[in-house]
C-alpha positions in Angstrom: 89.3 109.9 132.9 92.9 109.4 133.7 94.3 111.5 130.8 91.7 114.4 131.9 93.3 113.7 135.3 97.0 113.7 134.3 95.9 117.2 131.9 94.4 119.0 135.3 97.7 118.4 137.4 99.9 119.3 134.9 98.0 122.5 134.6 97.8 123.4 137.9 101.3 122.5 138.6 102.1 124.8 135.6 99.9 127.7 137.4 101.2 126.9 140.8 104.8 126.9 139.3 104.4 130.7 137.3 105.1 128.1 134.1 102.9 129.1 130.9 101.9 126.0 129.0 102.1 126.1 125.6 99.1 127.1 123.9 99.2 124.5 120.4 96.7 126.3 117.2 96.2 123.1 115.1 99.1 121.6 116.5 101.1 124.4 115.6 103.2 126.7 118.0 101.3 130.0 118.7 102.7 133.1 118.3 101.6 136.6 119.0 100.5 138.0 115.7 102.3 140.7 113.0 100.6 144.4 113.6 100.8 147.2 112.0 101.8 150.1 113.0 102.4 154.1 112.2 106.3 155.7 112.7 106.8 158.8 111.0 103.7 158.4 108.7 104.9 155.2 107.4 102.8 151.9 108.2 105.2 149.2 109.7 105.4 146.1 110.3 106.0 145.2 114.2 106.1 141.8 115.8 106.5 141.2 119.7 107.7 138.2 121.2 110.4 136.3 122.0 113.8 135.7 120.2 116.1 132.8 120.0 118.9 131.8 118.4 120.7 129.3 115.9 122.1 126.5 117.6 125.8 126.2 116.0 124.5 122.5 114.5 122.7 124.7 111.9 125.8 126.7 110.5 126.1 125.7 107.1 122.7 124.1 106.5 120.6 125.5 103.8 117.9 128.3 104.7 114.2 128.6 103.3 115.9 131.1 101.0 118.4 128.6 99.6 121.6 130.5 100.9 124.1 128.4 103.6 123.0 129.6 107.0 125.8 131.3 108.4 125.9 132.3 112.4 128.8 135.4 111.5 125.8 137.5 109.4 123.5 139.4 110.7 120.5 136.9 109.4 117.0 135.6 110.9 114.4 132.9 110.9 110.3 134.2 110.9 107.3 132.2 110.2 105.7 135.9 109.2 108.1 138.0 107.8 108.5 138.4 104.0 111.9 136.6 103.6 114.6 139.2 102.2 113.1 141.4 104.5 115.6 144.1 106.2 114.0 144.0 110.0 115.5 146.3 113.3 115.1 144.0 116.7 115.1 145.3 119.7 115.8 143.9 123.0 113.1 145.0 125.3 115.5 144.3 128.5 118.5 146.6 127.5 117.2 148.4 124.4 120.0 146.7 121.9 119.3 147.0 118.4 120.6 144.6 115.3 119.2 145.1 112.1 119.2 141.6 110.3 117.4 140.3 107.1 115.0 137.2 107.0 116.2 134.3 105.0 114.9 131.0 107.4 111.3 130.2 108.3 110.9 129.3 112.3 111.2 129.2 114.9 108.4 126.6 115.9 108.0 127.3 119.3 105.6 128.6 121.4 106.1 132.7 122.0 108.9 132.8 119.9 109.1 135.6 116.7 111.9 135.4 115.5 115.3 133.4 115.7 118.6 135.2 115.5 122.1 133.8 114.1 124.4 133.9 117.0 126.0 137.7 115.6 123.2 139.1 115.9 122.1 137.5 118.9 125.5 138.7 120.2 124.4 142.1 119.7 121.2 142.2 121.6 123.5 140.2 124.7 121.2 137.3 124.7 123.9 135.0 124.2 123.8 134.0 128.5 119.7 133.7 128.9 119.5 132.4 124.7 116.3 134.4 124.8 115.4 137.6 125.2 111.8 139.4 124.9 112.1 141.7 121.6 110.2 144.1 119.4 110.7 143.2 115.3 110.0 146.6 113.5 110.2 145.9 109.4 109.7 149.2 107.3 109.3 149.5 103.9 111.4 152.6 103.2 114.4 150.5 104.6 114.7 147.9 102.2 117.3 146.6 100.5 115.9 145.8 97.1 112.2 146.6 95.6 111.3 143.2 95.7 111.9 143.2 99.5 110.1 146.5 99.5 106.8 145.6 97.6 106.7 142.1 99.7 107.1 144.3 103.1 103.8 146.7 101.9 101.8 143.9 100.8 102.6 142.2 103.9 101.0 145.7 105.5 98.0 146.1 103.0 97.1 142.3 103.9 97.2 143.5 107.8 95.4 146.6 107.2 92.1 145.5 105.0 90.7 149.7 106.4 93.9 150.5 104.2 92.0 149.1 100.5 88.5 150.3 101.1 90.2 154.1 102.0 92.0 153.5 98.7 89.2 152.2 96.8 86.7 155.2 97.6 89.2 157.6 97.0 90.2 155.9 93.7 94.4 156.8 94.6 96.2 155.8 91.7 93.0 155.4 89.4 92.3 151.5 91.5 88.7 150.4 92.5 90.0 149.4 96.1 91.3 145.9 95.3 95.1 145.4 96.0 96.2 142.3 94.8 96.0 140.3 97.8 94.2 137.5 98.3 92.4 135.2 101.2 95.3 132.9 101.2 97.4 136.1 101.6 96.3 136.4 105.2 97.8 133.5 106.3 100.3 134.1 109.4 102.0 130.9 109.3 103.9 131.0 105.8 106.9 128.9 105.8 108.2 125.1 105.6 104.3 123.7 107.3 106.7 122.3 109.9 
C-alpha cells in the first residue's frame, strides 16, 4: 500500500509539474519508433525524437563498431539505425542540419533517438540546452558504401511488410514476395542489450 502511495504522488507531482515520467518497455528506455517514409519516390528511414550528446569522458572509448569514439567527427549513437549508416539530423528548433554516420548503440534514455558527438552536436547549436528535439532522415541513395546501403533498405523492407506482398504478387525481380528478413529482423532495440 505504501509503494502504490509513494507511485500516485510521484505521478501527480510529475503531472502537476508539466514533467513526463519515463515510460520503461521491459525495463528498457522507450523510444518513439523508426518510420518510413517517401521523399522523392525513395522510401526513407525517419526517426523523431530527441538528441543528446557524448559526454567528453567517452572520447577515445571504443564504439559498437570497434572504432575509438572520437567527439571532432561527425559520428552518432542509435539503438535502430543500421550502424555505418550515413543519417541527415535536423534540429526541429532552428532547422540545423549535420549529416553523421552511426557507429555506437544508445542512447538508453527515455525519448532520446539518437546521440551526437559534440561536432556535430555543435552544428545543430545544442551544445547550451545538450538536447534538442530532431528529425533523423537515413536514405538509401546516400550511402557511403553498398553494405551501408543494402543494411539501410532492409532496415525499410522490415518496416514496410505492404512493401513484400506488392513485390511478391508482382513477382519484381522473378521473387515470390519473401525478402530475406526475418521475425527477429523486426526487433527495434538492436544494440549492446544494455
Amino acid at each position: 500500500m505504501k509503494t502504490t502511495r509513494i507511485i500516485v504522488l510521484a505521478l501527480a507531482a510529475a503531472t502537476l509539474s508539466g514533467t513526463a515520467v519515463p515510460v520503461l518497455a521491459n525495463g528498457k528506455a522507450k523510444v518513439p519508433p523508426v518510420h518510413v517514409e517517401h521523399e522523392d519516390g525513395e522510401e526513407i528511414l525517419v526517426h523523431k525524437g530527441e538528441a543528446s550528446f557524448y559526454s567528453q569522458k567517452f572520447h577515445g572509448r571504443t564504439t559498437a563498431s570497434g572504432e575509438p569514439m572520437n567527439q571532432n567527427k561527425p559520428t552518432a549513437a542509435s539503438r535502430t539505425l543500421p550502424l555505418g549508416a550515413k543519417a541527415t539530423v535536423t534540429n526541429q528548433e532552428n532547422g540545423k542540419s549535420v549529416d553523421v554516420i552511426v557507429n555506437d548503440r544508445g542512447p538508453y534514455v527515455d525519448g532520446r533517438v539518437i546521440d551526437l558527438s559534440r561536432s556535430a552536436a555543435r552544428k545543430l547549436d545544442m551544445i547550451e540546452d545538450g538536447t534538442a528535439p530532431v528529425k533523423v532522415e537515413v536514405k538509401p541513395s546516400e550511402q557511403p558504401t553498398d553494405t551501408a546501403r543494402e543494411k539501410v533498405e532492409e532496415k525499410v523492407d522490415q518496416l514496410t511488410p505492404g512493401n513484400q506482398v506488392a513485390q511478391g504478387e508482382s513477382g519484381r525481380n522473378g521473387t515470390s514476395g519473401n525478402t530475406g528478413g526475418s521475425r527477429s529482423d523486426t526487433v527495434s532495440h538492436s544494440g549492446s542489450g544494455k
